[in-house]
N, C-alpha and C positions, 0 to 999 in steps of 0.2 A: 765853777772855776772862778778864780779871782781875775779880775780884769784891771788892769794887764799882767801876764805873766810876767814873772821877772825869774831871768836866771844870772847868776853870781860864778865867779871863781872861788877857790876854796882858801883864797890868801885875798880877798875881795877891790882886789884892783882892776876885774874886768868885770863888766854886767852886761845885759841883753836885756832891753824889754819889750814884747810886742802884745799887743791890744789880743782879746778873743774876735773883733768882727775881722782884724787879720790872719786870723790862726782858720777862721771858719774858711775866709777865702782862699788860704792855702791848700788845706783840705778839697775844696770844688776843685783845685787845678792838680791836687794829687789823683784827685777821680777819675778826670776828664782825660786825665792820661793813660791811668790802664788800658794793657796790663805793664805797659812799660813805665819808665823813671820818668819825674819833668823835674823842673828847676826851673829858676828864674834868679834877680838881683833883689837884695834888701836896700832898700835905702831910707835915711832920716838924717837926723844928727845924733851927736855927742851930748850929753852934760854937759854943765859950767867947767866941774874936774877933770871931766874926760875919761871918765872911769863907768859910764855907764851909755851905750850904743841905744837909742831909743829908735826903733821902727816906727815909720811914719806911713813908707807906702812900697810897693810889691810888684814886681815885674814877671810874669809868667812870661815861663819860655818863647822864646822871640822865633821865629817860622823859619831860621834857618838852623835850628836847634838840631840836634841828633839825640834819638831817647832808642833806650832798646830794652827788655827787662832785667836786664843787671847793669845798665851804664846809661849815663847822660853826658853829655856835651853841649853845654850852653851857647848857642852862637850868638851873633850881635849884633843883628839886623835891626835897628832901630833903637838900639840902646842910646849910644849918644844924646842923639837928639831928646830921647826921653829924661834923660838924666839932665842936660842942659835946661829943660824946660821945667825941671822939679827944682832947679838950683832957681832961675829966675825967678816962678814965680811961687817958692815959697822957702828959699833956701834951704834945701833938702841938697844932699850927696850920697853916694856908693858906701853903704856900710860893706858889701860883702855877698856868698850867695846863697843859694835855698835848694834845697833839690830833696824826691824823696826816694825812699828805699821800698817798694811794696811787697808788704808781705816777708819782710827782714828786716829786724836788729835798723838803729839810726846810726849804727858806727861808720864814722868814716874810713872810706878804703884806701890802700897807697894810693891810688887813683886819686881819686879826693883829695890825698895828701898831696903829691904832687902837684894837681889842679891849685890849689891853694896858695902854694907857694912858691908860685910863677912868677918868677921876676916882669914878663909880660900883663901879669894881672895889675900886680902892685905897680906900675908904672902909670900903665892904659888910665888907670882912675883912682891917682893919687892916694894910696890907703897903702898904707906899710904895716899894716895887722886888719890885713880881710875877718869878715864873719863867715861861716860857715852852720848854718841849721838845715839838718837832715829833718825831718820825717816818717817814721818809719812804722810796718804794720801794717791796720786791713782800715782801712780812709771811710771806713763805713760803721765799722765799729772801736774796737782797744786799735790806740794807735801811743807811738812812743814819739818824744823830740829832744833830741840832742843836739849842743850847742857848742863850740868852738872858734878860739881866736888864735890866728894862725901868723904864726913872729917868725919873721926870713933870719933862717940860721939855730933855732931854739923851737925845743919840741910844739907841740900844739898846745893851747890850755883848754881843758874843758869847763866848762859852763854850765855847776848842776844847778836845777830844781827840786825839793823834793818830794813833790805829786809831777814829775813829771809823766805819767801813763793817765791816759786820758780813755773814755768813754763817747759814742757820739751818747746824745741825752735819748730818753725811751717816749718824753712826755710828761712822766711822772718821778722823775729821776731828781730827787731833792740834789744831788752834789753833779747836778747836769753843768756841762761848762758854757753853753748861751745864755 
């Protein structure tokens, strides 16, 4: 795997990029969650242009979360403050959020869709086009990640890569992604 992944829009005025030692540690909290859903918040900055979201650092679901095996519900017991404390001391903010699908497809559900484009989200922490990255498949072995930026009033834009389907490595696995 190339480090960092980078995913694009197909008219390339959105991008996403996040690191492999963050993709691995999404993975340990897609684990730790079977058999149900987890999520958590992205956070980093923008580009100069603002045309590309760079992932700096990763919030796993916070303990008042709601997970079940077909739905998540991020709650926000500690967000805040976490998020204040990434602005202070490294100026980082809320790109958006994370959640996975186990064992199904990375598409996002009306749910999702909805979830996304919540006049309450977009307010709570200032982002008028949230990220959204699914995870989706078996967190142990092929797994898929899909990426979307989600614009209040106008459809979603998706976010492709194209190796986006991933392998965990075997050890001997020359196109291993560690």
């Amino acid at each position: 795997m190339t480090d960092p992944l980078t995913f694009r829009s197909s008219d390339g005025r959105f991008g996403l990029t996040i690191s492999g030692a963050q993709l691995r540690t999404l993975l340990r909290h897609c684990s730790t969650g079977l058999p149900n859903e987890t999520g958590g918040i992205l956070a980093g900055h923008y580009s100069s242009r603002r045309d590309m979201a760079h992932v700096r650092a990763l919030l796993p679901a916070p303990e008042d979360s709601v997970a079940g095996r077909s739905t998540f519900e991020r709650g926000t017991a500690g967000t805040r403050t976490w998020l204040d404390r990434l602005w202070r001391e490294r100026g980082l903010y809320y790109l958006g959020e994370w959640h996975s699908h186990p064992h199904a497809p990375p598409d996002h559900s009306p749910r999702d869709q909805q979830t996304m484009r919540n006049p309450g989200l977009v307010h709570a922490y200032a982002c008028p086009e949230p990220l959204l990255l699914i995870i989706g498949g078996d967190f142990h072995g092929e797994y898929q990640i899909a990426a979307s930026v989600f614009h209040q009033g106008r459809p979603a834009v998706e976010l492709v890569r194209a190796d986006a389907t991933f392998s965990r490595p075997t050890g001997h696995d020359r196109h291993s992604h560690d």
